[in-house]
DOLO-220467 format. One line per field, with one value per residue (C-alpha): residue number from 1; residue in one letter; x, y, z. Coordinates in nm, 4 decimals. Example, Ala and Ser with C-alpha at 12.3 -4.5 7.8 and 13.67 -1.06 7.14 Angstrom:
BEGIN
resi	(1; 2) $
resn	(a; s) $
x	(1.2300; 1.3670) $
y	(-0.4500; -0.1060) $
z	(0.7800; 0.7140) $
% end
This chain:
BEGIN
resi	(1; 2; 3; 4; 5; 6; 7; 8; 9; 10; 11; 12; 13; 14; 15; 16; 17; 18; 19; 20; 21; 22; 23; 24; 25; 26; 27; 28; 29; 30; 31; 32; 33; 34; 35; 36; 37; 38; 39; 40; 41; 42; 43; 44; 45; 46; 47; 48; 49; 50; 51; 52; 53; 54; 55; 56; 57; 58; 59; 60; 61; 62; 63; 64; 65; 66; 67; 68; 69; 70; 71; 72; 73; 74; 75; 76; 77; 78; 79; 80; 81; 82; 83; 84; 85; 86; 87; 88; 89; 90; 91; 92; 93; 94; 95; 96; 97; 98; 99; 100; 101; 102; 103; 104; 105; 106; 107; 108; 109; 110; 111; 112; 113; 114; 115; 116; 117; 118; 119; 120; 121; 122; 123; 124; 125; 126; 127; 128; 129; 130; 131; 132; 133; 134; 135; 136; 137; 138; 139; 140; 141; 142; 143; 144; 145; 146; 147; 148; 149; 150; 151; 152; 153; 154; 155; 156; 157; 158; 159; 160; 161; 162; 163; 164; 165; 166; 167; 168; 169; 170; 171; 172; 173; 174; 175; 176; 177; 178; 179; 180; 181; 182; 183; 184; 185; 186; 187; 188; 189; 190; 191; 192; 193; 194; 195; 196; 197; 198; 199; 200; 201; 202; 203; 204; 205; 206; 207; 208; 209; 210; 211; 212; 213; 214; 215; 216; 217; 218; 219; 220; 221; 222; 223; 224; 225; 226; 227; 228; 229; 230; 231; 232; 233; 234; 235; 236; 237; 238; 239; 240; 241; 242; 243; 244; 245; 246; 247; 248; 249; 250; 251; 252; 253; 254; 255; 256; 257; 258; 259; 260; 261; 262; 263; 264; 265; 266; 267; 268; 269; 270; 271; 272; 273; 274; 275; 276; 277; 278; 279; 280; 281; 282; 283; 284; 285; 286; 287; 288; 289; 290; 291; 292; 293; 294; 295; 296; 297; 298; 299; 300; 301; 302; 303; 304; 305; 306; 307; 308; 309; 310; 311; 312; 313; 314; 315; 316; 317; 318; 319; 320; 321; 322; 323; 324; 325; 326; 327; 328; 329; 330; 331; 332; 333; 334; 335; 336; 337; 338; 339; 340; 341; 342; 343; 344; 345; 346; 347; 348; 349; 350; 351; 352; 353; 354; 355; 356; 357; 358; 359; 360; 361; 362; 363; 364; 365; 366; 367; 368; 369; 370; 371; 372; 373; 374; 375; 376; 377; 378; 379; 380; 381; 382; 383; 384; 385; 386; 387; 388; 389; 390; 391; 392; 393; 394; 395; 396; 397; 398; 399; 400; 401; 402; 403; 404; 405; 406; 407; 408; 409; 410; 411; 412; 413; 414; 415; 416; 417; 418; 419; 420; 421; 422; 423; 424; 425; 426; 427; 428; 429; 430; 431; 432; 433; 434; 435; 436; 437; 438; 439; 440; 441; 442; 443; 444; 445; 446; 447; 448; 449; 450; 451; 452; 453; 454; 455; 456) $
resn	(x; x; x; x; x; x; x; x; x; x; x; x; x; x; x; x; x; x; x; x; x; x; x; x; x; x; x; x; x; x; x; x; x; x; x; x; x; x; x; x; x; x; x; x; x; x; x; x; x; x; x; x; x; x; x; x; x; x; x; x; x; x; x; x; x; x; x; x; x; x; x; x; x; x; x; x; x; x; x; x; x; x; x; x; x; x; x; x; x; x; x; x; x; x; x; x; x; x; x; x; x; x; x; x; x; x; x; x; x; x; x; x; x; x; x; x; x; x; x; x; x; x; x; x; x; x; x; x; x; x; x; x; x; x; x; x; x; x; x; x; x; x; x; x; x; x; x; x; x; x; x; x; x; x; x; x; x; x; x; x; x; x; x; x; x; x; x; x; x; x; x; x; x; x; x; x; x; x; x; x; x; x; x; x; x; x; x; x; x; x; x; x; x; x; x; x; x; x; x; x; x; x; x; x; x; x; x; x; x; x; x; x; x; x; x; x; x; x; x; x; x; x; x; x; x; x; x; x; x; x; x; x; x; x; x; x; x; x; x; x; x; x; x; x; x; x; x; x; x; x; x; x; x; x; x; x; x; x; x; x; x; x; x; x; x; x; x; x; x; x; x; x; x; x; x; x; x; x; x; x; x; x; x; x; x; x; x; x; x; x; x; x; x; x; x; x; x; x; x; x; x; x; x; x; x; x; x; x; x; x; x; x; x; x; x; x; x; x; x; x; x; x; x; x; x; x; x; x; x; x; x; x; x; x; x; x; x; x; x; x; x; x; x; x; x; x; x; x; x; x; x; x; x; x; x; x; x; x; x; x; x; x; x; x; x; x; x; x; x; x; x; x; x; x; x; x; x; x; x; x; x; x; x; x; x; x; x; x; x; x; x; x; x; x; x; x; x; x; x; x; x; x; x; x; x; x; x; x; x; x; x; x; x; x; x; x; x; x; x; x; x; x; x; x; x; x; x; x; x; x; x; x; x; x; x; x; x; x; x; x; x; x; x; x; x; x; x; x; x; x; x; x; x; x; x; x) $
x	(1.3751; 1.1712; 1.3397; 1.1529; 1.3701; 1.5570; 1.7982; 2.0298; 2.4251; 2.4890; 2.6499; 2.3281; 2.1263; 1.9905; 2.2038; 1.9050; 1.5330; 1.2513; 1.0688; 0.7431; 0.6042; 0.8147; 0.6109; 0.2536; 0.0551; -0.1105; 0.1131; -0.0537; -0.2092; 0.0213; -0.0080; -0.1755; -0.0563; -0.3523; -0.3853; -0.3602; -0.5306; -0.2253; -0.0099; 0.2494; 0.6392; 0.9826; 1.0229; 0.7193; 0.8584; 1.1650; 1.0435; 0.9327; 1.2170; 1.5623; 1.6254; 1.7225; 1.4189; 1.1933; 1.4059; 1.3087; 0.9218; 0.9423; 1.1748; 1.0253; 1.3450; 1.2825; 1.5910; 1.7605; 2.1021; 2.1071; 2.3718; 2.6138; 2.6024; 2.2723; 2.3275; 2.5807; 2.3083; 2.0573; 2.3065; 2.2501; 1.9355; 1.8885; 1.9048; 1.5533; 1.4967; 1.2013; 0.9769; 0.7709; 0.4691; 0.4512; 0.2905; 0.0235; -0.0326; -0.0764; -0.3274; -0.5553; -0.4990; -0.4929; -0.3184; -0.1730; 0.1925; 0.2089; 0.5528; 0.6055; 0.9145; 0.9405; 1.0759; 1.0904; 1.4210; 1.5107; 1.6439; 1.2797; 1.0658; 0.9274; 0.9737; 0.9563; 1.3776; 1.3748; 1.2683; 1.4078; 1.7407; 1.7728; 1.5144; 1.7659; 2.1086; 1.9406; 1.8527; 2.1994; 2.3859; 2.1725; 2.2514; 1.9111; 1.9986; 1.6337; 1.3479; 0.9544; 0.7148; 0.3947; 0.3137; 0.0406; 0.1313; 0.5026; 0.6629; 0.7525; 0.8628; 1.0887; 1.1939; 1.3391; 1.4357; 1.6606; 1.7566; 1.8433; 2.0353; 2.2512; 2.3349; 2.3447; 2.0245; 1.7100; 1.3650; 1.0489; 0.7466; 0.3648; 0.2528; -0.1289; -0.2767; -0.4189; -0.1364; 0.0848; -0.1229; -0.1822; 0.1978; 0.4232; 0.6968; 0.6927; 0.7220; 1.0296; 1.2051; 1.1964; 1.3521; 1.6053; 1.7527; 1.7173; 1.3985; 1.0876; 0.7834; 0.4226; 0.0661; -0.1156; -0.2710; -0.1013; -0.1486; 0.2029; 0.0139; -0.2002; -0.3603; -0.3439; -0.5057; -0.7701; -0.8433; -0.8766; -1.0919; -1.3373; -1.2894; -1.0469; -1.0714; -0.9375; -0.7638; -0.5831; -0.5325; -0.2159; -0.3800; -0.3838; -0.0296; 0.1117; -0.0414; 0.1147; 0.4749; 0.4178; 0.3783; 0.6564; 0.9035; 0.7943; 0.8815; 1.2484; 1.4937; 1.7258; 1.4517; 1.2323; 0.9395; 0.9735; 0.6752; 0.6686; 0.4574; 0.2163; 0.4642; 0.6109; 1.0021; 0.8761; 0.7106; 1.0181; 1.2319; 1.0524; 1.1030; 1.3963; 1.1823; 1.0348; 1.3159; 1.5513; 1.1789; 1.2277; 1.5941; 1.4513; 1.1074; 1.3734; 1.6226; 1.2972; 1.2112; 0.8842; 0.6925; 0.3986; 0.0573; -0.0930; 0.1065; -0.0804; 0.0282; -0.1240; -0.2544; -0.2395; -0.0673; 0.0981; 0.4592; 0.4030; 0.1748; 0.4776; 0.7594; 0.6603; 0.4023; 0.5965; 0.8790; 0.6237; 0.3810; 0.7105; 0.7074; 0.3701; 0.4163; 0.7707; 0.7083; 0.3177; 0.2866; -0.0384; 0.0473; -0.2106; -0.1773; -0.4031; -0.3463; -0.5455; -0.7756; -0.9446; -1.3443; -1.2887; -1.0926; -1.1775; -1.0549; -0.9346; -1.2588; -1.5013; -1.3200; -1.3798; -1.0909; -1.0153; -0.7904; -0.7493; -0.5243; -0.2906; -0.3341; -0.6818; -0.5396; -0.5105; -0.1713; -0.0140; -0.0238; -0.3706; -0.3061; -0.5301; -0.5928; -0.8725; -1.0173; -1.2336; -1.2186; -0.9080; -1.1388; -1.1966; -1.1112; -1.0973; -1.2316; -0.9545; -0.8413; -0.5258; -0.3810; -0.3013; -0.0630; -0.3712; -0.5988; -0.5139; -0.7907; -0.6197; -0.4341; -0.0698; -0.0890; 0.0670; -0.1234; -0.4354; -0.4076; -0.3082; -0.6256; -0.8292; -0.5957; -0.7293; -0.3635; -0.4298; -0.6752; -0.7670; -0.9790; -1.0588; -1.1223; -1.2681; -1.1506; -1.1946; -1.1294; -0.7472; -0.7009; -0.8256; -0.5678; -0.3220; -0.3439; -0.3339; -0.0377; 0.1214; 0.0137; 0.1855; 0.4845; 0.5964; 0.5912; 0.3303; 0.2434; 0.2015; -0.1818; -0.0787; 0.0202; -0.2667; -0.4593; -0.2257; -0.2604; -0.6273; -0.6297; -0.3515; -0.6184; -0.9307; -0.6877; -0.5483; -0.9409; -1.0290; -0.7456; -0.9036; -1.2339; -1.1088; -0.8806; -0.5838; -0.2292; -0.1478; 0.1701; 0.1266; 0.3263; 0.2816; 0.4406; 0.5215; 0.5997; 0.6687; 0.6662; 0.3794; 0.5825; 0.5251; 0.1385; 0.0397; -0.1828; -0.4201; -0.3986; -0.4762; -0.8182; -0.8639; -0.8537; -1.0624; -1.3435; -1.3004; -1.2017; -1.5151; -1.6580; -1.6682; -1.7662; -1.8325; -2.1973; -2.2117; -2.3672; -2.0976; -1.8515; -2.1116; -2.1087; -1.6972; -1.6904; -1.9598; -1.7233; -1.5571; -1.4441; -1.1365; -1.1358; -1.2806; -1.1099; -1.3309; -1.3951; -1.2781) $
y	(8.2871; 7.9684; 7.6476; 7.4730; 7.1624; 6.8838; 6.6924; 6.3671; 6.3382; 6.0021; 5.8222; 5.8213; 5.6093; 5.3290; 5.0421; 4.8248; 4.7889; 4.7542; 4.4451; 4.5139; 4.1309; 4.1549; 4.3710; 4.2497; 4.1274; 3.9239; 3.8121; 3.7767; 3.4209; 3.2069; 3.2516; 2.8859; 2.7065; 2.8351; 2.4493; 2.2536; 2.5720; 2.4674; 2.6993; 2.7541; 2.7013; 2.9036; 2.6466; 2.7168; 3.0775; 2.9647; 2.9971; 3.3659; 3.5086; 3.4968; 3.2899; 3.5532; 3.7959; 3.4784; 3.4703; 3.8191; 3.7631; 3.5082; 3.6574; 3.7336; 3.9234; 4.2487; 4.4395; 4.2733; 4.3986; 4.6734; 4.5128; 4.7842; 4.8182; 4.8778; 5.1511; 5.2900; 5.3435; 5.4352; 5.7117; 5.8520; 6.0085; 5.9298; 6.0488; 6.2247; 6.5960; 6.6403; 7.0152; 7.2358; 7.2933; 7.6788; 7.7588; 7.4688; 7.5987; 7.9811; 7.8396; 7.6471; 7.8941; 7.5920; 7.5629; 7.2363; 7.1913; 7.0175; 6.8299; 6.5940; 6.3361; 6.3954; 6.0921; 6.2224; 6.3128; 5.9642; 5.8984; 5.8355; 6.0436; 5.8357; 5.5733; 5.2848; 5.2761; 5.1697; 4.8328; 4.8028; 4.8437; 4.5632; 4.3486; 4.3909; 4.3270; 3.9806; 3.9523; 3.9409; 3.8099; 3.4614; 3.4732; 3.6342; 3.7052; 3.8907; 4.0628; 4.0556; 4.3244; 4.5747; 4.8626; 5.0895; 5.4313; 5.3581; 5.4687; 5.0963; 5.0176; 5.3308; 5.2584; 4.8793; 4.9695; 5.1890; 4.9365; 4.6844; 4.8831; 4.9253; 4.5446; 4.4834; 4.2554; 4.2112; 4.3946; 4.3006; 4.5330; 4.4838; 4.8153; 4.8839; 5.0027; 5.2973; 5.4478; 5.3650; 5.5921; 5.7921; 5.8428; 5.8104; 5.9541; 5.7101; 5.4454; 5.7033; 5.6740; 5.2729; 5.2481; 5.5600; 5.2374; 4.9859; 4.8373; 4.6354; 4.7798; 4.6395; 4.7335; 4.5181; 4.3044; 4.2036; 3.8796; 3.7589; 3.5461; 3.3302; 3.5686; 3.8398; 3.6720; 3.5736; 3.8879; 4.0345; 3.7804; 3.8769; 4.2938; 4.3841; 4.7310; 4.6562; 4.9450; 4.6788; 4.6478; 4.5897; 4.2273; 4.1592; 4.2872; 4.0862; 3.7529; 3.8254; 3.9199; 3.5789; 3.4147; 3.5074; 3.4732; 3.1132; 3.0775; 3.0676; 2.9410; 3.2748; 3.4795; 3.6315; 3.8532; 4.1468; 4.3142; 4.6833; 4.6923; 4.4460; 4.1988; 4.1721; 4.2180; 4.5249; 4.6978; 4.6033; 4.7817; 5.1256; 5.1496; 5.3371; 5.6174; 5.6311; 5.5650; 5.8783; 6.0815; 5.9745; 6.1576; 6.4586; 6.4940; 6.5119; 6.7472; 6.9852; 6.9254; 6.7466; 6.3855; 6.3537; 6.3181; 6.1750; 6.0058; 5.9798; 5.8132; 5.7459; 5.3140; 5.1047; 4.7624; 4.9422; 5.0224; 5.3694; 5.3527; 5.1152; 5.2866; 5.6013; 5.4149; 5.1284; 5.2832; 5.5323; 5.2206; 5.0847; 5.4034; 5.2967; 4.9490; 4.9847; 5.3312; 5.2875; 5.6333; 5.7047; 5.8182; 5.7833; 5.6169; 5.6811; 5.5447; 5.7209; 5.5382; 5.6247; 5.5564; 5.4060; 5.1264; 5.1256; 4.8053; 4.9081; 5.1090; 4.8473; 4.5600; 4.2235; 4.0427; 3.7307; 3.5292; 3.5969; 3.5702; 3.8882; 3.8753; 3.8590; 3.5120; 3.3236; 3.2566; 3.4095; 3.2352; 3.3337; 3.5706; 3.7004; 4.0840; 4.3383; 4.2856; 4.3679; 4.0886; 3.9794; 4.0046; 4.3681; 4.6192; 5.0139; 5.2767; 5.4367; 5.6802; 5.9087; 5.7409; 5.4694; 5.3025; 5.2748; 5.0580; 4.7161; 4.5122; 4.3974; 4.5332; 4.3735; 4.1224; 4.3643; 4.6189; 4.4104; 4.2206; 4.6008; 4.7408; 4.4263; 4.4899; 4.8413; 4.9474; 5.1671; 5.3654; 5.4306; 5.6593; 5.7347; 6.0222; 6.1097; 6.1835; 6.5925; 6.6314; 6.4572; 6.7285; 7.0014; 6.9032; 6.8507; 7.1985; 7.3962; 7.2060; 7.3002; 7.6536; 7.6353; 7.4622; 7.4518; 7.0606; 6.9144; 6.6023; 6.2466; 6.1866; 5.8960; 6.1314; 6.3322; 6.1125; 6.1563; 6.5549; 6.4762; 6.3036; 6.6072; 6.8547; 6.6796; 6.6646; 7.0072; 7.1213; 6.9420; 7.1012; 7.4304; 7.3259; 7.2226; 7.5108; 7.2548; 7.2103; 6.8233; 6.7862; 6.6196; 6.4002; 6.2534; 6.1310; 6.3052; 5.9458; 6.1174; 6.4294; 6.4448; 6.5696; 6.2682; 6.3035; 6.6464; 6.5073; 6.3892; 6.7807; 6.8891; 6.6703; 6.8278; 7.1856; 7.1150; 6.9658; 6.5880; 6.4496; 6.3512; 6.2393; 5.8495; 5.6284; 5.2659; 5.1607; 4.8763; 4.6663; 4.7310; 4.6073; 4.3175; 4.1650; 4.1673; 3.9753; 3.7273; 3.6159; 3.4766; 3.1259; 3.1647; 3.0580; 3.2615; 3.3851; 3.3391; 3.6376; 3.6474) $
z	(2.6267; 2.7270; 2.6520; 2.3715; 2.2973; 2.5054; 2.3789; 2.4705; 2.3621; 2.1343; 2.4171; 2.6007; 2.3482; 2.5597; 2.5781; 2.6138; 2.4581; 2.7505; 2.7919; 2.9726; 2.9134; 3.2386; 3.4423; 3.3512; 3.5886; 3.3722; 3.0786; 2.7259; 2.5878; 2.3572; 1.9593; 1.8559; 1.5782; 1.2574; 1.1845; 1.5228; 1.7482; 2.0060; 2.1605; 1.9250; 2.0222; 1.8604; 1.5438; 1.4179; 1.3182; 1.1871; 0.8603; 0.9039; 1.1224; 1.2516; 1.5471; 1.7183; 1.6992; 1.7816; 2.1114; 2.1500; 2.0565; 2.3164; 2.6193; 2.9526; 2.9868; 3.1160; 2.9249; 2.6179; 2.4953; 2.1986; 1.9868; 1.9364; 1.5540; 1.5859; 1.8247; 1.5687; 1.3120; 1.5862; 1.5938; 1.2718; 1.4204; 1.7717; 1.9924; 1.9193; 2.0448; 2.3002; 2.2422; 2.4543; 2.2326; 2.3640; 2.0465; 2.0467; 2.4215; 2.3828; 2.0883; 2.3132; 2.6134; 2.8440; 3.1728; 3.0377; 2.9327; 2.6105; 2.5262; 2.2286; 2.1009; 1.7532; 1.5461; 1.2470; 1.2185; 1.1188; 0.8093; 0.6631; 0.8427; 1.0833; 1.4311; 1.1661; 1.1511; 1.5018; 1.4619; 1.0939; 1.1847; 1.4222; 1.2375; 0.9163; 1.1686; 1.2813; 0.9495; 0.7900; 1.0853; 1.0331; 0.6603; 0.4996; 0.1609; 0.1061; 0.3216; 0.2283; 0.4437; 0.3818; 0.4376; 0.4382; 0.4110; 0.3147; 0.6825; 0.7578; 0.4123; 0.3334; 0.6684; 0.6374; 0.2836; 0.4219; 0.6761; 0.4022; 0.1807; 0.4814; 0.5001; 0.1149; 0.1710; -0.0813; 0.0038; -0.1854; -0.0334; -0.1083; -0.0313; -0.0056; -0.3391; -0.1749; -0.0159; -0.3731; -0.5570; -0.2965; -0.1584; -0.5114; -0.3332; -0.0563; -0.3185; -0.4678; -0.1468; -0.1249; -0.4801; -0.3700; -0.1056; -0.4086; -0.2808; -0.5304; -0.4433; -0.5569; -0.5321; -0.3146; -0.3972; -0.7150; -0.9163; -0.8491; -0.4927; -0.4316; -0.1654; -0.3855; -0.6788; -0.4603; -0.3301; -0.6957; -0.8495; -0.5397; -0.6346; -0.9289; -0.8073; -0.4326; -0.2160; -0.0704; 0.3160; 0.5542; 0.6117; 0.2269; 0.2053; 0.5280; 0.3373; 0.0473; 0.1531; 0.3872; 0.1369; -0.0983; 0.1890; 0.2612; -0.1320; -0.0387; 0.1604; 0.1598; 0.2845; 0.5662; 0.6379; 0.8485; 1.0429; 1.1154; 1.4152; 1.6365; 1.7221; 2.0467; 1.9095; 1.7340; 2.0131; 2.2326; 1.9613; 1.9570; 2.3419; 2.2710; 2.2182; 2.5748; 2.7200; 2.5744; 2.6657; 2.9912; 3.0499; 2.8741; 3.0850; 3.3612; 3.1918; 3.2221; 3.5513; 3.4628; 3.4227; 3.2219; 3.3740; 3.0411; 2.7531; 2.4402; 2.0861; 1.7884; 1.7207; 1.4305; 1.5604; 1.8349; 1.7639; 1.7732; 2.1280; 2.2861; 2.2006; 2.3685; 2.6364; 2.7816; 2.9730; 3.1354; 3.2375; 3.3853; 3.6137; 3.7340; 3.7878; 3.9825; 4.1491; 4.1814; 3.8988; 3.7933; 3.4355; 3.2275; 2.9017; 2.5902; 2.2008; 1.9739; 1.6642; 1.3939; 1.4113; 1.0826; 1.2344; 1.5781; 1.7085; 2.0721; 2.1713; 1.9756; 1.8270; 2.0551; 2.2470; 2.0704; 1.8693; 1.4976; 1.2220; 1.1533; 0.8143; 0.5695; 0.3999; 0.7651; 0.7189; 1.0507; 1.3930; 1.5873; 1.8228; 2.1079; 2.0139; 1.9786; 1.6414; 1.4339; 1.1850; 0.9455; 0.6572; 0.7255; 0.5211; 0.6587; 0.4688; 0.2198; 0.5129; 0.4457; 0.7246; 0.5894; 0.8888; 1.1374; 0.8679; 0.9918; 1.1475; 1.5237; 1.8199; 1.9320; 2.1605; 2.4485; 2.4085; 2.3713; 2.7317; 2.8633; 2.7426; 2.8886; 3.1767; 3.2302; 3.2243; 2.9632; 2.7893; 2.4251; 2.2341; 1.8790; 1.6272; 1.2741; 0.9982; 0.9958; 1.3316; 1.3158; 1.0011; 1.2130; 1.4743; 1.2305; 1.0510; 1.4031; 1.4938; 1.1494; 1.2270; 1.6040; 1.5685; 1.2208; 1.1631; 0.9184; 1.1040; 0.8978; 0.9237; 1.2189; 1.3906; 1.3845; 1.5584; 1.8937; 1.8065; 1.8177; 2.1512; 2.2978; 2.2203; 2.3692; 2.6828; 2.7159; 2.6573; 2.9142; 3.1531; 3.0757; 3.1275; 3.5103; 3.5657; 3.6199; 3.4983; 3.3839; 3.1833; 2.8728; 2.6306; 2.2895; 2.0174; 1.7190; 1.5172; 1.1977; 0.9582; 0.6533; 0.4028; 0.1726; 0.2567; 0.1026; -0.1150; 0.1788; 0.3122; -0.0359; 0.0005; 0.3141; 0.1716; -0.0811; 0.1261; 0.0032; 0.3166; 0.5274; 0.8816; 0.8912; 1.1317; 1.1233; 1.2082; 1.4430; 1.2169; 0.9729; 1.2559; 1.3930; 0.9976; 1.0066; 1.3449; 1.2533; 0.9918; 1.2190; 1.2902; 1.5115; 1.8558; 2.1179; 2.5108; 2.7518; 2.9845; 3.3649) $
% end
């Protein structure tokens, strides 16, 4: 019988999260204050986050303690088994071997609990009393409901009107862990009113949402915000995940040639990426790196490098990212935790870096994936994590096409049960090829007024 999964006792969680601000050779650009346009120092985020977590935002550390509660709770699904996709690989008849980390196991289906947990433990150990976030397709927002429930705290989440109507039962599962959960954008904000006097009929967007849970948490004294991905703290929390895939690639007697994983802000893409990048920058490695877009929010492979807010009401810091405009809003895409306008910092300076690569994919061609993975290995994947499928295929293809064997990794970030209704639209034929026009993506960036990097 051919081994097909890999798996890690409980004592060998990592006792650490990975840094890899680090190991850069060139470390990212400062966030500047969104009034002054200086760089912007730890007390400005005070208001936002714990102390602690701003420590970890900021740390050039290159491993930072796991506290070990957190570890307990890690332990209720971690660590997270590692599979030999035979079945995906007899299916393409490719010379490639195909592995993939699959996260969703975790108590709400995705990698989102990685970050919550320890985002919620800061939380409560500085004594929050209540949590604001978004989310866009309810992953993040399930996930640090389920965090909060844990430590008895408050969570209020503005969850993109597309996705709510689209994913009730995501929206079930955050009230299951006794979170409030709104369509955004609502009229109970500022930012949110604006947005619907502009377009009462508004899908909403992860940059509407993040101004509006901002600015409920700046509201009150007993409260802070929580981020589910493009933040340095977050990506350092989801290297857990690379680091467990790590021991497993060696428990089989392999190392990936490519690592792929699926990009909205880039929690996803670091938690499986980083530790392998480490490889190459303390071993000299050559494994390739590739996060995987939609083309209807392409801001890695056509977005500019520059600073911009992280939200659409400009109340975030600046930060220097690939963008394609805070006031842009992605076509109403299943997948709804890649629509958000900018890249993470990290991963933004990596890609400028040529450190890393990144490619992107339509809409019926991540389904098509999506179904033949369904079809080979039993698992319905989220549609995230399609778009890695996506990228996996193109790869292996392209091993066939050359006659050689490359071992290949991704990450399975979570499980689509919650998401049947976007495979239903598939099925019937309502899903459809987009792709943004450049002038559609020339108009966002024109809007804007932030400052500009100059290149090297």
């Amino acid at each position: 019988m051919k081994q097909r999964k890999f798996t890690l006792e409980e004592h060998e969680i990592p006792e650490n999260w990975y840094n890899i601000v680090a190991d850069m050779p060139n470390k990212p650009l400062p966030p500047l204050h969104p009034g002054t346009l200086e760089p912007l120092g730890p007390e400005a985020l005070e208001p936002l986050f714990p102390k602690a977590l701003i420590a970890q935002e900021m740390s050039t550390d290159k491993y930072i303690s796991i506290p070990e509660e957190v570890r307990d709770i890690y332990s209720l699904w971690r660590p997270t088994p590692l599979y030999r996709a035979h079945g995906l690989e007899k299916a393409l008849d490719t010379p490639a071997k195909i592995y993939y980390k699959y996260e969703g196991v975790s108590p709400s289906g995705s990698h989102k609990p990685n970050t919550a947990v320890p985002q919620a433990y800061y939380s409560k150990m500085e004594g929050v009393k209540r949590i604001t976030t978004e989310t866009g397709a309810g992953q993040w927002g399930s996930a640090l409901s389920f965090a909060c429930q844990h430590f008895g705290l408050e969570c209020d989440v503005y969850m993109v009107k597309l996705s709510y109507h689209h994913k009730p039962y995501r929206k079930s599962m955050m009230n299951a862990w006794g979170a409030n959960v709104y369509a955004s954008p609502t009229n109970m904000t500022e930012a949110g009113r604006k947005i619907l006097a502009q377009n009462l009929e508004s899908p909403g967007s992860l940059g509407i949402a993040i101004s509006e849970a901002v600015e409920m948490a700046a509201q009150r004294e007993d409260t802070k915000y929580a981020l589910g991905s493009v933040l340095n703290h977050v990506k350092l929390h989801q290297t857990i995940i690379g680091q467990e895939a790590i021991k497993q690639m060696e428990k089989a007697g392999d190392m990936p040639d490519i690592v792929i994983a699926p990009f909205g802000g880039g929690s996803n893409f670091a938690g499986l990426a980083f530790p392998f990048l480490r490889l190459n920058f303390e071993e000299g490695r050559n494994i390739r790196c590739i996060a995987s877009e939609p083309t209807s929010c392409p801001k890695l492979t056509r977005g500019v490098f520059r600073y911009d807010f992280g939200d659409t009401g400009g109340m975030t810091p600046l930060l220097p990212m690939y963008t394609l405009g805070h006031d842009f809003v992605p076509a109403p895409i299943h997948a709804g935790g890649l629509r958000y306008h900018g890249a993470g910092v990290i991963v933004s300076q990596l890609l400028k870096d040529n450190l890393i690569e990144a490619v992107a994919h339509n809409n019926l061609e991540v389904f098509e994936a999506g179904v033949l993975f369904a079809k080979t290995e039993g698992i319905i994947p989220a549609p995230e994590a399609t778009h890695g499928i996506a990228t996996v295929i193109a790869e292996a293809e392209k091993c066939k096409k050359e006659g050689k064997s490359k071992t290949i990794l991704f990450n399975l970030c979570g499980h689509g049960n919650f998401d049947m209704k976007a495979y239903d639209d598939y099925f019937d034929g309502k899903i459809v090829k987009h792709e943004l026009s450049q002038e559609e993506i020339n108009a966002s960036i024109a809007k804007l007024n932030t400052p500009e990097i100059p290149s090297d």
